[in-house]
VEXKOL-51040 format. One record per residue: residue in one letter; x, y, z of N, C-alpha, C in turn. Coordinates in pm, whole numbers, plus 50000, padded with zeros to 5 digits. Each point is the difference from the previous one (the first is absolute). Layout:
BEGIN
AXYZXYZXYZ
...
//
This chain:
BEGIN
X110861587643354501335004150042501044992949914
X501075005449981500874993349860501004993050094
X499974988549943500594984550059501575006649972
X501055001450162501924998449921500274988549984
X500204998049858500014987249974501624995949948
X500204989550114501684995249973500164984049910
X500585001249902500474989449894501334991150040
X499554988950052501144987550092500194987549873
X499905006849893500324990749864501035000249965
X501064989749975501414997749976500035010449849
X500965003649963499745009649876500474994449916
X499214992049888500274993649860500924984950046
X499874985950092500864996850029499884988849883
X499275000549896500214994649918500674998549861
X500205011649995500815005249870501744999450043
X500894995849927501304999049976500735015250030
X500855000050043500755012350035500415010449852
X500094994349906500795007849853498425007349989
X498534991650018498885008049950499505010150090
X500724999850164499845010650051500875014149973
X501314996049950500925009750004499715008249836
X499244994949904499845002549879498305006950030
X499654997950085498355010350041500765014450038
X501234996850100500525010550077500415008549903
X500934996049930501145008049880498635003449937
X499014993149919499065008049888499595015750069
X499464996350118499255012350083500935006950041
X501034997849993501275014850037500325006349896
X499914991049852500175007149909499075009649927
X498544991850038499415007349958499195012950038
X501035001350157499355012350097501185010550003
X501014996449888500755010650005499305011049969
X499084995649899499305012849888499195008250128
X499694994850121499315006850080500845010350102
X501544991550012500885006650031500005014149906
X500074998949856500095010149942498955012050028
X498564993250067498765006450010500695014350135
X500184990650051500695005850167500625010449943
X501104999549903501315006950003499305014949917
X498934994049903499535013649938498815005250078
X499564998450116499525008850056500705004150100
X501024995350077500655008250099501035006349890
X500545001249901501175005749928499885017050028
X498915003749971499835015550066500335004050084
X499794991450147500665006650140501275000449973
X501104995149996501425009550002500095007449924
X499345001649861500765008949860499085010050046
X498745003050060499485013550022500635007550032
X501375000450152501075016649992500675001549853
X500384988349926501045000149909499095010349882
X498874995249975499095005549897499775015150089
X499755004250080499445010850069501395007550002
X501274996550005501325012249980500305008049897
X500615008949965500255006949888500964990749921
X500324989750043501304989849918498874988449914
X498635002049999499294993849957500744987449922
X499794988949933500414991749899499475004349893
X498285001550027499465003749911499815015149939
X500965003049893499625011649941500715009550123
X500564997650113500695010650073499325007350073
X497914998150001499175006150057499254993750106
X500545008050119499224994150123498544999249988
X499494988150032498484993049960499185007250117
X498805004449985499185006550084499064992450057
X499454999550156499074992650022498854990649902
X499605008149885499374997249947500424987749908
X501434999749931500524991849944500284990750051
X500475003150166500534985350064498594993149999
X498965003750044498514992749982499844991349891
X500505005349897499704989349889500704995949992
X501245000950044501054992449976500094984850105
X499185003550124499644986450032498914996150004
X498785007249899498624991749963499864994449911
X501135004649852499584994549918500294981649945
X500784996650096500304982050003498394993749992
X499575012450083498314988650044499155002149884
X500345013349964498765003949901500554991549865
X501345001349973500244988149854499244984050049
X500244996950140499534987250040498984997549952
X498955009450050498395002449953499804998149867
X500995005449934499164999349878500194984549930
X501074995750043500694985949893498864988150147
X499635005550083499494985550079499054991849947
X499205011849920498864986349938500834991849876
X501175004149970500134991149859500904987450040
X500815003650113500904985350067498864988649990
X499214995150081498964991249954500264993949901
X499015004449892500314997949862501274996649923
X501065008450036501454994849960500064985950055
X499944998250162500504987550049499234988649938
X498545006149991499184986749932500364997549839
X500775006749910500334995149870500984995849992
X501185005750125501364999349967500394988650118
X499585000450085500194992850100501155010950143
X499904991950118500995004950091501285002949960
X500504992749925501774999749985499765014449913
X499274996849879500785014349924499215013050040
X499015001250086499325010350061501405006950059
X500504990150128501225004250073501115006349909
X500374994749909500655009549889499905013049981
X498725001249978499535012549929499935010350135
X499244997550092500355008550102501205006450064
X501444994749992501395001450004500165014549864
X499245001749887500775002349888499715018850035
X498925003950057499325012650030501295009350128
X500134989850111501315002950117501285006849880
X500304988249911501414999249952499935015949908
X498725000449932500005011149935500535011750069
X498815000450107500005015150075501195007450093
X500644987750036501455004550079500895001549895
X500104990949911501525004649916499875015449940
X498155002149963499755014249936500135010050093
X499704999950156499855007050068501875005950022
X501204989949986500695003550001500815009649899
X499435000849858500135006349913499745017949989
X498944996250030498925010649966499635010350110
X500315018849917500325006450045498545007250061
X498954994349963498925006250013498894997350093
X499805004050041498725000650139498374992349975
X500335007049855498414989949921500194986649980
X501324995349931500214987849972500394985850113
X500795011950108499994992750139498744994050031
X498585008849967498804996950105499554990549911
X500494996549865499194991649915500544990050003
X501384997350082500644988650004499714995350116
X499455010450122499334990550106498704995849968
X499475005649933498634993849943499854989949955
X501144993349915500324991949944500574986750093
X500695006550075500284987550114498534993750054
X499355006050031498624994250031499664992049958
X500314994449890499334992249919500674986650030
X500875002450002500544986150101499754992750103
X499655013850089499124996850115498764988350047
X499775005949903498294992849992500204988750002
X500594997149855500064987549915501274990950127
X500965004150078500574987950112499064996550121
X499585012650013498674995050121499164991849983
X499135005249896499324990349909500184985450038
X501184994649859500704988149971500454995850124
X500705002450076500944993350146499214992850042
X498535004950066499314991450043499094993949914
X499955002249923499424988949885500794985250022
X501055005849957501184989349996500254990450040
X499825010050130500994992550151498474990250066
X498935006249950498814993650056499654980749904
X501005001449898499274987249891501094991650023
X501555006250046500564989349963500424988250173
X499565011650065500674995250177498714989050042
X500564991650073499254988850092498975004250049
X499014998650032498805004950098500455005750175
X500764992950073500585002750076501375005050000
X500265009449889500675012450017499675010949920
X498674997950004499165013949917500315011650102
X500024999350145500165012450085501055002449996
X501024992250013501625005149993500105008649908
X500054992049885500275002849872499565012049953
X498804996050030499115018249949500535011950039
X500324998250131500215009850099501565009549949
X500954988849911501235011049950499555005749893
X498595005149951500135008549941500325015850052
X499455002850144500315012950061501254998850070
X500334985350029501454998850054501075008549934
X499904993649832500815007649914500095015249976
X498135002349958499985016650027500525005850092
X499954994350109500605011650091501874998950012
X500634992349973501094994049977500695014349873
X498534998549926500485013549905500315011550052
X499245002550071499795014550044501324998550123
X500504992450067500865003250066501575000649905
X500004991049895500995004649901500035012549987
X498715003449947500095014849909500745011050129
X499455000650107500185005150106501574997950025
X500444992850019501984998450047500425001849834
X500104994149895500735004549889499695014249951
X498395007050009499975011649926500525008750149
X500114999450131500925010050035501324999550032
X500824987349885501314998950013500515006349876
X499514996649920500634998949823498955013849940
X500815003249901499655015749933498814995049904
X499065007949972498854998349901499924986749899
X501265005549924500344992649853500414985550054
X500664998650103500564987650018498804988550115
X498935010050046499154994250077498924991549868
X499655009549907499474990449905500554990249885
X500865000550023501094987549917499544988750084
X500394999950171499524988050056498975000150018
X499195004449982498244996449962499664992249868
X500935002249899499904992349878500304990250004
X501684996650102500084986549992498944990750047
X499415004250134499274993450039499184989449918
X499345012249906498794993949919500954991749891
X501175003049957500344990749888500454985050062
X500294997350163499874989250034498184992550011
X499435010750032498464992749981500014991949905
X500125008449869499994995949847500094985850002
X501424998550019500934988049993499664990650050
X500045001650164499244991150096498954989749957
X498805006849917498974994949958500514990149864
X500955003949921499994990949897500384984550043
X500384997350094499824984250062498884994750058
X498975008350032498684996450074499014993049882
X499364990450019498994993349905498465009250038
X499105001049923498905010949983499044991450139
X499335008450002498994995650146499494985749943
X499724992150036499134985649978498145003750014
X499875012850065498385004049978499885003549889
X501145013349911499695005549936500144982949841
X500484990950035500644991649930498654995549954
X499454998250106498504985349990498875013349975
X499615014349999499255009449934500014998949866
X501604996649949500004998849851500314986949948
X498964990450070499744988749984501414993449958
X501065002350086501394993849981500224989650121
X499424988350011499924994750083501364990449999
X500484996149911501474992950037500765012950051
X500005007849935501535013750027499305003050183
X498825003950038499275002450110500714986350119
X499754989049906500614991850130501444993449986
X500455008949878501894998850043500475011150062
X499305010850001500105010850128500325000350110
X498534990850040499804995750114501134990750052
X499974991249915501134989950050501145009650028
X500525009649923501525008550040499875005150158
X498345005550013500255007050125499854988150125
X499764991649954499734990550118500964985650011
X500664999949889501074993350028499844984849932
X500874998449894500354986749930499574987350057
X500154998450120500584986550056498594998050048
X498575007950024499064999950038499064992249979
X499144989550031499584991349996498905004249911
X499834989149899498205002149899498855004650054
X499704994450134498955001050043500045014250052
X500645001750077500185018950073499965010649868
X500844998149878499665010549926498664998749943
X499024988449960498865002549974499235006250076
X499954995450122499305006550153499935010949937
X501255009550028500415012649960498705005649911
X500774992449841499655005349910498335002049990
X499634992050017498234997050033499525016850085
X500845002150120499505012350065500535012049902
X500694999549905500755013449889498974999749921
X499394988449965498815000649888498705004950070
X499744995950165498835004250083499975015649982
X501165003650030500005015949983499275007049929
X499964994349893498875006549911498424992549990
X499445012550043498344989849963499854996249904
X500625000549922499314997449841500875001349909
X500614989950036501595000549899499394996049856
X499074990349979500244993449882498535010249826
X499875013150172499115004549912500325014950006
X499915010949885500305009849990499225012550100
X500345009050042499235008250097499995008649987
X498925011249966500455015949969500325007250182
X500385008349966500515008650099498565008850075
X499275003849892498365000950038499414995650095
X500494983649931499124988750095500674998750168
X500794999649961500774995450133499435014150096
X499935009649958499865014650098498674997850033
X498974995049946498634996050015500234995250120
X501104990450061500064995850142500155004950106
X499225000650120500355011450122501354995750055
X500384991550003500924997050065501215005749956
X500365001249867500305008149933500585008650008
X498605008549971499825014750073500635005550163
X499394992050040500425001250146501394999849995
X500874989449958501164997350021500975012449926
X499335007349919501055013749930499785010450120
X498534999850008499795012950167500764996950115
X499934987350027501765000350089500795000749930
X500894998649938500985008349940500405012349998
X498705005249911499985015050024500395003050146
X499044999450122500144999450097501444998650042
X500464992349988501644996850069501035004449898
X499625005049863501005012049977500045014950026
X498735000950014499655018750106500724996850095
X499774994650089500414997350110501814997649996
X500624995349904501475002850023499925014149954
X500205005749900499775012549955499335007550065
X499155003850037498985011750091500214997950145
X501454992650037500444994850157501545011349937
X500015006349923500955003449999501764995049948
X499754989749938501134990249996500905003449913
X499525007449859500545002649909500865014150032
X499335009150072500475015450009500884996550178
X499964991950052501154995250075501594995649935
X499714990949880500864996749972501075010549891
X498685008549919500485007449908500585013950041
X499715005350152500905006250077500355004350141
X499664984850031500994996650108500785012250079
X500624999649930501595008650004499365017650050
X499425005849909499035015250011498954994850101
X499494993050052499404997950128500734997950117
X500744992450021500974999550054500395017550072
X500525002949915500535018250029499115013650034
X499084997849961498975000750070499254997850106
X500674985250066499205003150091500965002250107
X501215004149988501155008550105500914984349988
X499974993449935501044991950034501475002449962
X500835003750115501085008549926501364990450116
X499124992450088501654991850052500514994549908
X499674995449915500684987549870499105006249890
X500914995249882499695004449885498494994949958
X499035008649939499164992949951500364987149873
X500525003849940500774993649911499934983550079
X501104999150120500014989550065498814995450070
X499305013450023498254994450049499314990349948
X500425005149858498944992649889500864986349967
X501334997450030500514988249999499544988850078
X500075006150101499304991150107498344999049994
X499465003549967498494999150031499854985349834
X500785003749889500334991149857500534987350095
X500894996550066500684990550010498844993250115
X499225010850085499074987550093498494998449939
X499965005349867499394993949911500304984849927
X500965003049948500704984549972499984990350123
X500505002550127500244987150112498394999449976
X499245007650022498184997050043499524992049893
X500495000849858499094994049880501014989150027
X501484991150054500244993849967499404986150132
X499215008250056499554997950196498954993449917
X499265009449871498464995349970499764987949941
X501464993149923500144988849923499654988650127
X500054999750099500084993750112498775000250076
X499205009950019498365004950043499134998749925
X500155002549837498834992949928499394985249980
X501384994150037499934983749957499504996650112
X500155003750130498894998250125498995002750047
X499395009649951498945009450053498965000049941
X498675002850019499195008149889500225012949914
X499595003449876499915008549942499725011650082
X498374995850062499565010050021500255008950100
X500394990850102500935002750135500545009650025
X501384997549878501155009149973499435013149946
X498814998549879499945013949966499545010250155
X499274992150026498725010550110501465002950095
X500504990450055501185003850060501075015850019
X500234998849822501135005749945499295011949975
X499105002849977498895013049944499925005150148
X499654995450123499975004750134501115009950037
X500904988549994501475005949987500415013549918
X499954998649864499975015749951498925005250009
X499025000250041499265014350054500255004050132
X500634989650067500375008850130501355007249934
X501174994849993501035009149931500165011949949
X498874998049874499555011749950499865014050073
X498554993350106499625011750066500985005350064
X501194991150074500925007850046501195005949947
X500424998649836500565013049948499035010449958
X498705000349980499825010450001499405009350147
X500504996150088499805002650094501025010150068
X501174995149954501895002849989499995015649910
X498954995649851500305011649954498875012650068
X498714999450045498935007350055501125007950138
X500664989350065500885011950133500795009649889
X500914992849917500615010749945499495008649947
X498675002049938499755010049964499005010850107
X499854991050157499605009550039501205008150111
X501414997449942500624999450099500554997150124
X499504985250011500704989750079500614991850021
X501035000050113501024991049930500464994250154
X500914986649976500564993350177500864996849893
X501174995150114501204996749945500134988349910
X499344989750027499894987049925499124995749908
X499215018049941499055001249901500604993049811
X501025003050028500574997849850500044987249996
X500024989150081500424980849965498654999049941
X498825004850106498654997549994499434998349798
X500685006549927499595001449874500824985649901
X500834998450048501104986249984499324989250044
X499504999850124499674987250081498604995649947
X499055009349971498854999449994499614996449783
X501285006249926499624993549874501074983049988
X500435003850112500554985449966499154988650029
X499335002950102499064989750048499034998749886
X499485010249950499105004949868500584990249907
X501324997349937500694993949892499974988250054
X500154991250076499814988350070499004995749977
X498625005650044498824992749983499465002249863
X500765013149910499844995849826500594987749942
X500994998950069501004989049971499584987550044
X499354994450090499974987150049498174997249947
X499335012149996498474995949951499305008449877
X499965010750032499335007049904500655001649857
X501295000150015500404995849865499884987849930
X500604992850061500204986149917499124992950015
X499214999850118498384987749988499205002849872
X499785014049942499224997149876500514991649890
X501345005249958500264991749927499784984250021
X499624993850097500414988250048498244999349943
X498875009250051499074991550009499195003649834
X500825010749904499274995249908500464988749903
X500484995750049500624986649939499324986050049
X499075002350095499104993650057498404999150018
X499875017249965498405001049977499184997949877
X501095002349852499564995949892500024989149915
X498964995249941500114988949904501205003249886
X500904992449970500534999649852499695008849906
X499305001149952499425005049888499935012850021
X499505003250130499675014349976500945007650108
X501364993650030501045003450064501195013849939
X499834995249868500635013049963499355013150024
X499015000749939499015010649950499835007050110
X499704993050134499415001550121501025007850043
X501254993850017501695005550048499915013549923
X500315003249871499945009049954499295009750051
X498374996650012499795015050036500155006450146
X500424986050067500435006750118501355007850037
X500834993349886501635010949997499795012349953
X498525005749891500255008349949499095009950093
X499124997050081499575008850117501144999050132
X501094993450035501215002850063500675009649971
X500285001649846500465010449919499405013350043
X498784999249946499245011550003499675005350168
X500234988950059499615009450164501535005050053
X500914994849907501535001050048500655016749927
X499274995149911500265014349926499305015050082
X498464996450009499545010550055500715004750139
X500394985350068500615007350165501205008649953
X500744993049912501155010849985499835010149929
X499515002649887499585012749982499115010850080
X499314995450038499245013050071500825003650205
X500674988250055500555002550072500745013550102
X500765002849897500175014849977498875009650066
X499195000249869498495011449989499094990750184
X500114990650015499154996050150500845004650140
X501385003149948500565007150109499845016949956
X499865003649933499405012449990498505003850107
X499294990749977498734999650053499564994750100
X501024988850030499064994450145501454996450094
X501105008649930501454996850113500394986149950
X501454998350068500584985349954499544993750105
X499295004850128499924990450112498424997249931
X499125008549933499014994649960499664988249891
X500924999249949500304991949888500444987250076
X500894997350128500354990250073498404998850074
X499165004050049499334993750058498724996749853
X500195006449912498944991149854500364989549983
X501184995750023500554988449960499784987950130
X499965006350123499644991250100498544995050003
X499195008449974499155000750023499224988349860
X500504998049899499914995149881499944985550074
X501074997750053500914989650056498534988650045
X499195004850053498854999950138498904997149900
X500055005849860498554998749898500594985849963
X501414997949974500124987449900499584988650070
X500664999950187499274990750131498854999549960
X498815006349996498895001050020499784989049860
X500715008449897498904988349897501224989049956
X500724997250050500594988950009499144988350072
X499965001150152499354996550105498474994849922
X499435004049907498734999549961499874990349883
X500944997449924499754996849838501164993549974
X501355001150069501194989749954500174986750111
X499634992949891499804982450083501404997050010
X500434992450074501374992750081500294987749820
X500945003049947500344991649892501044990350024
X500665000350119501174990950064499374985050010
X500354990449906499654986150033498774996749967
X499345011349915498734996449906500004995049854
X499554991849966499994996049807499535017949934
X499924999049889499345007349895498825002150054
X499174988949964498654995150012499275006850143
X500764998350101499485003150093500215013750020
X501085009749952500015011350054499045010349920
X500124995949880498625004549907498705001350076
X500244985250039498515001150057499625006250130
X501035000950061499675013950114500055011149957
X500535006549919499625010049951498745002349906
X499224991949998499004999949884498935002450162
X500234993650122499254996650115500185015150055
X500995003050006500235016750083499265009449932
X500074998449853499595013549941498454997050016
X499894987049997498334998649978499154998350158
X500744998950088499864996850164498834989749965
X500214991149911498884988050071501334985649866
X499504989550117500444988549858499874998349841
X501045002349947499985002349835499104992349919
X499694986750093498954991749942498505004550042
X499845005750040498365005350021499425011249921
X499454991349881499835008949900500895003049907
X499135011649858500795000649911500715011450021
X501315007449967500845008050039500045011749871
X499425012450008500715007149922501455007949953
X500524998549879500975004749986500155013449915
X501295005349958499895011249963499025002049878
X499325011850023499225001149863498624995750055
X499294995450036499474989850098499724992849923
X500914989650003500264983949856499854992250154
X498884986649968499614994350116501294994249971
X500854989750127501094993549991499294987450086
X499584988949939499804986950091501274996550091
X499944998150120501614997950040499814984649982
X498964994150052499914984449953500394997149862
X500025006449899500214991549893500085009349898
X499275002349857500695011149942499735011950010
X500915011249957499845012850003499355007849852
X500605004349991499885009849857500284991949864
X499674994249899500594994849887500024988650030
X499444991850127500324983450025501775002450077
X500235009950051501594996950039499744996150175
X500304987650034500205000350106500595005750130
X499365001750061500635013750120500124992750121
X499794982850039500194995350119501335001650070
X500845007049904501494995350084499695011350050
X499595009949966500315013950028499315000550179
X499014990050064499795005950098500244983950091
X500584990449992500574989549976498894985050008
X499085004449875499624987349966498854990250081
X499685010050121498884993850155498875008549950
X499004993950076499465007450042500065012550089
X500474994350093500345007650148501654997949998
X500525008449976501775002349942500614992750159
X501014989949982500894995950123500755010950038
X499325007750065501445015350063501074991250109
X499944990849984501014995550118500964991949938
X499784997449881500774988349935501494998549994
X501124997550054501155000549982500544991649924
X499524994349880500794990449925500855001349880
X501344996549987501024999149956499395003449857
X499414993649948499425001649849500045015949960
X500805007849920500095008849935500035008850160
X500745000550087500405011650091500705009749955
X499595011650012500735011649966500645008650102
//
């Protein structure tokens, strides 16, 4: 049964106030870009009547179902394609100028989109926004995971969906105040304060000590944790920045490291908990809101204002979650929050099944309001933002990018497919059928959540590895030799493949301490 587990630890009372407020400012700046994530996938819900009138912007031609489809799938599908190469960028270039480059794809596509008279070049400039996408999701929690205290990895983590959704309620009040041309001007500024923002931030101190920059790595550190800080506490520190990696002082192919189940395991949750935001419906909620909304008879108040409000108790809920992660278990909250939207779920499509069989009570229309708001709440306080939080916790160093990557670029790809085919599944199985696929989804992710994702709240590295090396294998990681991918024997006692040691990976016992709560490298 999964332990609710509450955290009665003073938060950081050792660090100086300037190195808390300089963790805060880095991670706001560097979650604008996620803000930007927000703003280009909800940007479609208001401009869809504007694009769908004969006053078109574009070219003067009202856009046809078919166009509005791509017009809000293709963010995901550019995502998809640039996700495997962020990785790689961040690992040559580092965090700071990764964040750069992701800003430069946004700036393109709105100033062109405002130009340009054509329908083809529009869809290639949302394609193009995508690419941004990836690469802030990506990076944010990269980021925000190397440079923050151990005990504000949950906070911290957690504004990455804070911000996203922060986007999407922008996009939502400015794109149905301000005319086309002038809605993407302030989308540009946005990102040209990202830009900026970042040129005062010093580069991650992980990515510092990867490229064996160990003074610049621990004058980093010192910025985020504060001048006045005693010798002994920043070594502490630094000692657990170097633990991070199993094998700092020796090179590792990407091969090798996948040879590890734990690994493995740790991308299949991922996968797992990005279907699960995506195939819960999250994306084709946000991307039209507004055309659901009207649909489902809501006609006392504007949908328009529907979708304001359901954006804005998105924001109070993700800013509720900064406050529930740092207390709770991980796992808690997800199983929690997944409960929560599959009941929701089932009951808008429940809202839409009367309407289409012709039933209706007077207080039928809130029911579609009340029931995705509750839906956006428990995206907001768990199912969104706990992943980010826990892959910043399940992987070793080394194989943290690579790992991240391919899990943004199957986010992409399951984000893309819900919104594109969306459409064509209400053709076929009704919109109330499509609300209960998505509930019903809700209930598969419980199931193998419940089975395979270990509680990472107040565990080392070492140890959470090694429950996951114990789950997938249902017996102690030390009993016996362990096959890995390929079937490459992996000694967990001692070496693996090539002489590379693999003890951290399941933490170093025989019989792994699953209970261990010690301060040493907590994530």
């Amino acid at each position: 049964m999964t332990k609710f587990q509450m955290d009665s630890k003073p938060i950081v009372p050792e660090y100086e106030s300037i190195g808390l407020f300089r963790q805060y400012l880095a991670t706001t700046i560097v979650n604008i870009g996620c803000f930007a994530c927000g703003l280009v996938s909800a940007w479609v819900s208001p401009v869809i009547p504007v694009l769908e009138s004969k006053q078109s912007p574009i070219g003067g031609i009202p856009f046809s179902a078919e166009m509005i489809s791509w017009t809000g799938s293709l963010p995901s599908l550019g995502a998809m394609v640039m996700s495997p190469f962020w990785g790689q960028i961040a690992d040559k270039l580092g965090r700071k100028k990764t964040s750069f480059l992701t800003g430069v794809p946004w700036i393109v596509s709105w100033v062109v989109m405002n130009y340009t008279s054509s329908p083809w070049v529009f869809l290639v400039m949302r394609f193009i926004s995508g690419f941004g996408n990836s690469g802030a999701m990506f990076n944010s929690s990269m980021y925000v995971s190397e440079i923050c205290h151990k005990h504000l990895k949950g906070t911290l983590g957690s504004f990455t969906i804070f911000f996203a959704n922060g986007g999407v309620l922008y996009a939502y009040i400015v794109g149905s105040v301000t005319e086309f041309r002038t809605f993407n001007y302030l989308c540009t500024v946005l990102v040209v304060i990202y830009i900026i923002g970042f040129l005062w931030l010093p580069e991650s101190p992980a990515y510092l000590l990867k490229i064996k920059d160990e003074v610049g790595a621990r004058q980093a550190l010192v910025w985020y944790r504060g001048k006045n800080i005693d010798e002994a506490t920043i070594n502490a520190e630094f000692e657990i920045l170097q633990e991070s990696f199993l094998n700092v002082k020796k090179k590792i192919s990407v091969k090798e490291l996948f040879n590890v189940r734990s690994t493995i395991q740790g991308i299949l949750i991922g996968l797992v908990l990005q279907s699960g935001i995506q195939l819960s419906g999250n994306s084709v909620i946000i991307a039209y809101s507004i055309c659901l909304l009207r649909k489902a008879g809501v006609h006392s108040f504007s949908p328009h204002l529907s979708g304001i409000i359901i954006a804005a108790l998105q924001v109070i809920a993700s800013f509720f979650a900064l406050g529930v992660v740092h207390h709770y278990g991980r796992k808690s909250i997800l199983l929690i929050t997944y409960a929560m939207a599959s009941i929701s779920l089932f009951l808008v499509g429940l809202v839409y099944y009367l309407i289409d069989i012709n039933v209706s009570f007077p207080t039928m229309q809130y029911f579609p309001v009340i029931s995705l708001s509750v839906y956006i709440i428990a995206v907001s306080i768990g199912v969104g933002p706990i992943p980010y939080v826990i892959y910043g916790e399940i992987f070793p160093a080394e194989v943290r990018n690579t790992s991240v990557s391919i899990i943004i670029m199957w986010n992409q790809i399951t984000k893309f497919v819900s919104l594109k085919l969306f459409h064509m599944m209400i053709a076929y199985i009704h919109i109330y059928g499509c609300f209960w696929f998505y509930s019903t989804f809700c209930l598969f992710v419980i199931a193998y959540l419940s089975i395979y994702l270990p509680e990472t709240k107040g565990h080392n590295l070492k140890c959470i590895l090694g429950k996951m090396n114990f789950d997938l294998l249902h017996r102690p990681s030390g009993q016996g030799p362990t096959l890995g991918a390929n079937g490459i024997e992996i000694n967990i006692m001692g070496q693996g493949p090539n002489g590379i040691d693999n003890s951290a990976f399941n933490g170093g016992q025989a019989k792994p301490d699953f209970d261990d709560d010690s301060d040493d490298n907590v994530v």
